[in-house]
N, CA, C and O of each residue as an XYZ file, in Angstrom:
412
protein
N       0.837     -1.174      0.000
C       0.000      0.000      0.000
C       0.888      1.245      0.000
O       1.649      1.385      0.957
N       0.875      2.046     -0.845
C       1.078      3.267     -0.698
C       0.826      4.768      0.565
O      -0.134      5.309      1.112
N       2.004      4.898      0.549
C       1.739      6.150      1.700
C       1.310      7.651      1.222
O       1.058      8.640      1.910
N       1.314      7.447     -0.472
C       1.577      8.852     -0.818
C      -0.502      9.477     -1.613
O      -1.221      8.534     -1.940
N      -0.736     10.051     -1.680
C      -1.799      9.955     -1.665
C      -2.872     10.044     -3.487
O      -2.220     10.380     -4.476
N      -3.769      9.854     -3.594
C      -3.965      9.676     -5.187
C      -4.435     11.740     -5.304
O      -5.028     12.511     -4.549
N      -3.892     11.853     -6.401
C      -3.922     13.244     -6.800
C      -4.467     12.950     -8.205
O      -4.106     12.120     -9.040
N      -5.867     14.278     -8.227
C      -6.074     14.514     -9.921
C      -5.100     15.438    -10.826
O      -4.765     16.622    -10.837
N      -4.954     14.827    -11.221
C      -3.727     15.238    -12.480
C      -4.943     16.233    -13.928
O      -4.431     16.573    -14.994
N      -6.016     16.434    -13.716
C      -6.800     16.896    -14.683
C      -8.000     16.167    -14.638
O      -8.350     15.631    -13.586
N      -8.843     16.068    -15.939
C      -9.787     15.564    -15.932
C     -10.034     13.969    -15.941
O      -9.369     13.318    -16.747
N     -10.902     13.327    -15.140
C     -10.721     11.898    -15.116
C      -9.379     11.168    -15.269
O      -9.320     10.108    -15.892
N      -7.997     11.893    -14.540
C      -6.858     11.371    -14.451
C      -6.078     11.352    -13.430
O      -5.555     12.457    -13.282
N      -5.740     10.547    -12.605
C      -5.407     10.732    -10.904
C      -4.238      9.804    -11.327
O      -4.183      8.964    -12.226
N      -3.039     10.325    -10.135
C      -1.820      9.899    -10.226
C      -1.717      9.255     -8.496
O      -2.415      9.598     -7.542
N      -0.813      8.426     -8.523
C      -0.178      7.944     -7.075
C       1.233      7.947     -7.517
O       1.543      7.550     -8.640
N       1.985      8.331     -6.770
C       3.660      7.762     -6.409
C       3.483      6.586     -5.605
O       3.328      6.641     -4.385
N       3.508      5.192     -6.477
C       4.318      4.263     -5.639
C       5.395      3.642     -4.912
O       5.342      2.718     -4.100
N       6.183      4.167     -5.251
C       7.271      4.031     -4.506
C       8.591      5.235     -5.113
O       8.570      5.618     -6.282
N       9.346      5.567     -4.416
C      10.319      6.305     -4.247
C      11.829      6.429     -3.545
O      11.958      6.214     -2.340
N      12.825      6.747     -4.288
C      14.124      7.143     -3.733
C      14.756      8.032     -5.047
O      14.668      8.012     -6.274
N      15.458      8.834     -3.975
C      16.575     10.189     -5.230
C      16.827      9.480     -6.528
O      16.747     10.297     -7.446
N      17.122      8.175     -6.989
C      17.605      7.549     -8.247
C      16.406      7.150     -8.826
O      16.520      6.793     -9.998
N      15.132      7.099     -8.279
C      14.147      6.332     -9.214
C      12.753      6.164     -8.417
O      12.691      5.494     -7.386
N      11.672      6.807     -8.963
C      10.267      6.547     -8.637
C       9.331      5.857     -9.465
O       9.388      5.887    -10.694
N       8.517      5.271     -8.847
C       7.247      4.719     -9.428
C       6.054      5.552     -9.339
O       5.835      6.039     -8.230
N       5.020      5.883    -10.532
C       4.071      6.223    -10.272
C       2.759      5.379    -10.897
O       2.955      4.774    -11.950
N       1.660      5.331    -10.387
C       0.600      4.960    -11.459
C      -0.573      6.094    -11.729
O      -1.042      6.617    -10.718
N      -1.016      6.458    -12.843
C      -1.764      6.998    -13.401
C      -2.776      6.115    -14.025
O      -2.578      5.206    -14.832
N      -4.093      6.606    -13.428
C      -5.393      6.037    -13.708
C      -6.229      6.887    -14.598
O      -6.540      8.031    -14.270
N      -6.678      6.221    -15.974
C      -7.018      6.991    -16.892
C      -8.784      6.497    -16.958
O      -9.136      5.428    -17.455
N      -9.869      7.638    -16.279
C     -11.091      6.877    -16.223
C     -12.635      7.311    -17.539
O     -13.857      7.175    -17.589
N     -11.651      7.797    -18.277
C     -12.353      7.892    -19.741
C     -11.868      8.198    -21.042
O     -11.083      9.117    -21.277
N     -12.301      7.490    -21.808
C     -12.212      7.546    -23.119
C     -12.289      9.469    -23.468
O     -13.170     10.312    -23.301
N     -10.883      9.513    -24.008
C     -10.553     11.589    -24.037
C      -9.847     11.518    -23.083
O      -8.726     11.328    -23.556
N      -9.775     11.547    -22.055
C      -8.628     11.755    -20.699
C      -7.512     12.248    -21.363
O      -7.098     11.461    -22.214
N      -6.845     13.344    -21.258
C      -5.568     13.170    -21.156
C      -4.512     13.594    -20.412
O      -4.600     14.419    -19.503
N      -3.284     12.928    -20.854
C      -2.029     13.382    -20.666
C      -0.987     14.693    -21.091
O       0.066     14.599    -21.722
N      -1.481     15.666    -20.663
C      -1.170     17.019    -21.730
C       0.117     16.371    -22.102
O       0.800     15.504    -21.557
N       0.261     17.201    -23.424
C       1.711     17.839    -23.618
C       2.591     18.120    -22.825
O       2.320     19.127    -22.171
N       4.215     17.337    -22.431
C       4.693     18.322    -21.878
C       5.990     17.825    -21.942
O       6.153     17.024    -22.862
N       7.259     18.120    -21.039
C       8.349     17.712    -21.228
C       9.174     17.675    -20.022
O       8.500     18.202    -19.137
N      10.168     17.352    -19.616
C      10.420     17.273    -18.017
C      11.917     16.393    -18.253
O      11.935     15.536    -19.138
N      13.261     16.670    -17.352
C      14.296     16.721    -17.707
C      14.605     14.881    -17.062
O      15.784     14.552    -16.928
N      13.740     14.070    -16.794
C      13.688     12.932    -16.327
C      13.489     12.288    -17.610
O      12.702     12.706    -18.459
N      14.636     10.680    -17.802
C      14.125      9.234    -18.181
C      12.960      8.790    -17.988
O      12.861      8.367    -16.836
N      11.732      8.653    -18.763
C      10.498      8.627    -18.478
C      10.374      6.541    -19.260
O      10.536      6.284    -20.453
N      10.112      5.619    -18.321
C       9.314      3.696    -18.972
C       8.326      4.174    -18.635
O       8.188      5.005    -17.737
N       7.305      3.593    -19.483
C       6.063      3.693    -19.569
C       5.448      2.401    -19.380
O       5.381      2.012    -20.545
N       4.934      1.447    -18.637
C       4.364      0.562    -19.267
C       2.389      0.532    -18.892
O       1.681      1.200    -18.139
N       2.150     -0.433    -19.722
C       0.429     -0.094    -19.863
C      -0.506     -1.364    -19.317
O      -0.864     -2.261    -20.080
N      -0.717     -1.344    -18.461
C      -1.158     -2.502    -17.659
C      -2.417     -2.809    -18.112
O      -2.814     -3.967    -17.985
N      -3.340     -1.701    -18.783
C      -4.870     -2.048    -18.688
C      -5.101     -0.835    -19.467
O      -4.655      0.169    -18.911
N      -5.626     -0.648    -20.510
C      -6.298      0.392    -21.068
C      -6.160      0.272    -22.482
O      -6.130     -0.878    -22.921
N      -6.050      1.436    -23.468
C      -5.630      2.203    -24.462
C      -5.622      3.088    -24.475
O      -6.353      3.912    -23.925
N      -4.094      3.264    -25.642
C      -3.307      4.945    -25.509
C      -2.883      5.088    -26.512
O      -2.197      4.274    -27.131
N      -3.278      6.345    -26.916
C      -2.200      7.208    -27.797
C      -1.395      8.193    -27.502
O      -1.700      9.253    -26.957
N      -0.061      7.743    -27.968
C       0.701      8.300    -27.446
C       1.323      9.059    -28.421
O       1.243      8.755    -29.611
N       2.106     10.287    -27.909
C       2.756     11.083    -28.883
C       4.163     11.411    -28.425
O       4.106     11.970    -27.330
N       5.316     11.279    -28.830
C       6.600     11.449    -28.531
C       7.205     12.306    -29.500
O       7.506     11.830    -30.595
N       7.473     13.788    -29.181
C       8.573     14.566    -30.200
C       7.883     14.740    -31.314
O       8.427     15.286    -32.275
N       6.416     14.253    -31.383
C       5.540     14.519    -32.487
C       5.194     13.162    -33.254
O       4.410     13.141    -34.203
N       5.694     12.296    -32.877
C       5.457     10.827    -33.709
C       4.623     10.159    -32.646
O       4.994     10.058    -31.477
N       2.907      9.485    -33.345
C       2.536      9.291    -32.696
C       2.217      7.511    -32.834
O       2.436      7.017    -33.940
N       1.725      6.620    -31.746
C       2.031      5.458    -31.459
C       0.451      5.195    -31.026
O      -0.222      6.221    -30.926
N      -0.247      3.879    -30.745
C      -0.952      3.370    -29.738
C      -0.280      2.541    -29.456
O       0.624      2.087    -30.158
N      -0.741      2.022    -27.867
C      -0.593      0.868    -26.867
C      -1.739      0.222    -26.359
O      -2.878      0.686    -26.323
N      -1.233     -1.237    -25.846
C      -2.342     -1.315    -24.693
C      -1.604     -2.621    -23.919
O      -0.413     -2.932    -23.954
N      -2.431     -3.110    -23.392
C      -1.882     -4.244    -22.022
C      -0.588     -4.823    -22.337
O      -0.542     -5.638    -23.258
N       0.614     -4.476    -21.619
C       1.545     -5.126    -21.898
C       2.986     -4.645    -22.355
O       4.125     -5.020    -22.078
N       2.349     -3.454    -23.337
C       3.152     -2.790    -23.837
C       4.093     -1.618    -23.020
O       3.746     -0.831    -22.140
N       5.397     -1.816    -23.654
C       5.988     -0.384    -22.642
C       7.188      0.193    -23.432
O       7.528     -0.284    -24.515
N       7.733      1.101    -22.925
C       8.432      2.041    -23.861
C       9.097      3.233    -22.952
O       8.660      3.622    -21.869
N      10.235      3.714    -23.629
C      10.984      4.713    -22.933
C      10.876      5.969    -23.851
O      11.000      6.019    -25.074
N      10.566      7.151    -22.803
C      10.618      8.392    -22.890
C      12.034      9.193    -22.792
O      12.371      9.584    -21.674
N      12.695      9.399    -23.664
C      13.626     10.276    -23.545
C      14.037     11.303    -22.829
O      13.169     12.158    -23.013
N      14.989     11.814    -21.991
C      14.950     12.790    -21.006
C      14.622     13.849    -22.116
O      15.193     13.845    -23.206
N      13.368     15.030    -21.646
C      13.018     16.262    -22.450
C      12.702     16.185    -23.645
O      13.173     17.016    -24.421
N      11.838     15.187    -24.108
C      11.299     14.564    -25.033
C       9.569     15.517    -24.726
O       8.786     15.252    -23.814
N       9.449     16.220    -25.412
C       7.581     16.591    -25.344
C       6.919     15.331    -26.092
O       7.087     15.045    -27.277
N       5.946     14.473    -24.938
C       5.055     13.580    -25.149
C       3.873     14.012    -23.918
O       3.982     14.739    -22.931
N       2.825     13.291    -24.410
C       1.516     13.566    -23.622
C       0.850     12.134    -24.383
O       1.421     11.617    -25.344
N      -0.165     11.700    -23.925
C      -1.111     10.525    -23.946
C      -2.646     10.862    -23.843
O      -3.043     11.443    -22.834
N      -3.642     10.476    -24.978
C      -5.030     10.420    -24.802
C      -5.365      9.162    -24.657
O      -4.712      8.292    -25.234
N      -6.555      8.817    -23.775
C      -6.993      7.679    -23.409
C      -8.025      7.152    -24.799
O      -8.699      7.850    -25.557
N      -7.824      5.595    -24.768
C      -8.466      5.408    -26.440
C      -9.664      4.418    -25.346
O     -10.880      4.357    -25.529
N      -8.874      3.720    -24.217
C     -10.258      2.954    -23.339
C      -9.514      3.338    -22.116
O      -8.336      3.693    -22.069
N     -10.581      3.191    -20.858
C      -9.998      3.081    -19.449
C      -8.694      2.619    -19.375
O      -8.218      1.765    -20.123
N      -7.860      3.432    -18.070
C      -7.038      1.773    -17.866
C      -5.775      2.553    -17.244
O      -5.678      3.771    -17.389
N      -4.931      1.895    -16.631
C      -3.662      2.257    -15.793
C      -2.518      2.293    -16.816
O      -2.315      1.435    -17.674
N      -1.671      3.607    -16.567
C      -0.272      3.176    -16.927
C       0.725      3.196    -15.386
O       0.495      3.678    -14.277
N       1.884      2.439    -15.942
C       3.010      2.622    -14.649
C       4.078      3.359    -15.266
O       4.581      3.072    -16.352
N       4.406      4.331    -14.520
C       5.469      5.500    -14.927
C       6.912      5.103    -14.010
O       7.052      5.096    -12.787
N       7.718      4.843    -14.887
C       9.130      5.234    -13.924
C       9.857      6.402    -14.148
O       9.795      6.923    -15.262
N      10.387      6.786    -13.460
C      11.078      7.971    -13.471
C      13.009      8.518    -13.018
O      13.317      9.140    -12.002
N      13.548      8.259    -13.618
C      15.315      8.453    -13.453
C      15.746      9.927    -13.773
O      15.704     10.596    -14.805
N      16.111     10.138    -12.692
C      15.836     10.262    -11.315
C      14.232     11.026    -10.979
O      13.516     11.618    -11.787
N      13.959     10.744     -9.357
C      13.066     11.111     -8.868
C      12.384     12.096     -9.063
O      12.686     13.111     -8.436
N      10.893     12.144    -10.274
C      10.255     13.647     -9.627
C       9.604     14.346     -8.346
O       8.439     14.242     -7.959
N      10.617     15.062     -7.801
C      10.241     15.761     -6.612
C       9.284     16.793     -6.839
O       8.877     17.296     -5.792
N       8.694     17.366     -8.122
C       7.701     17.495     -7.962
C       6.358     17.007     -7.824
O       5.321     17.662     -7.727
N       6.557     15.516     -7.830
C       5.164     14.873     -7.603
C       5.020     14.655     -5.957
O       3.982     14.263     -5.424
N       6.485     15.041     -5.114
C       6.594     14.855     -3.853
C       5.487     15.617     -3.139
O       5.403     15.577     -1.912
C-alpha cells in the first residue's frame, strides 16, 4: 500500500507515487475515460512507460504510437510527449531520477 496519496492530475486522471528514492520513482496513473488526457509536456527525467490495462495514444517529439496491455516504452529525457486515453485503464510511470515534484 502506498503512503503517498492519489492526486487529480486533470480531468478523469489521478496519479499515485508508488514508490520512491533520489535515483528512481514509481508512479501509477489512472485513466477513467475515453478523451482523458495526458497534456503535452516535457520534463528533464528518463520517463518507462508501461500499460497494464487500457488504451493509448501516445505522442513522442511529435510521432505518434498506440498501446495497450503489456506494452511499454521509454521516454527520452526532455522529449515533449503527452497521452489520450483510447479505453480506461492504468499506466506505470518510472522515473530516473526522482520527480520531486510529484513529492
Amino acid at each position: 500500500m502506498s503512503k503517498f496519496p492519489v492526486v487529480s492530475t486533470g480531468d478523469n486522471v489521478t496519479r499515485q507515487v508508488l514508490a520512491d528514492s533520489p535515483e528512481l520513482m514509481m508512479v501509477r496513473f489512472d485513466f477513467q475515460a475515453v478523451g482523458a488526457e495526458g497534456a503535452l509536456h516535457n520534463h528533464p527525467h528518463v520517463q518507462s512507460t508501461h500499460v497494464e490495462t487500457g488504451r493509448f495514444r501516445f505522442s513522442i517529439d511529435g510521432k505518434e504510437f498506440e498501446v495497450g496491455p503489456g506494452d511499454s516504452f521509454v521516454i527520452p529525457s526532455n522529449a515533449v510527449h503527452g497521452a489520450v486515453c483510447l479505453e480506461p485503464g492504468t499506466l506505470l510511470d518510472c522515473f530516473a531520477p526522482r520527480r520531486d515534484d510529484f513529492l
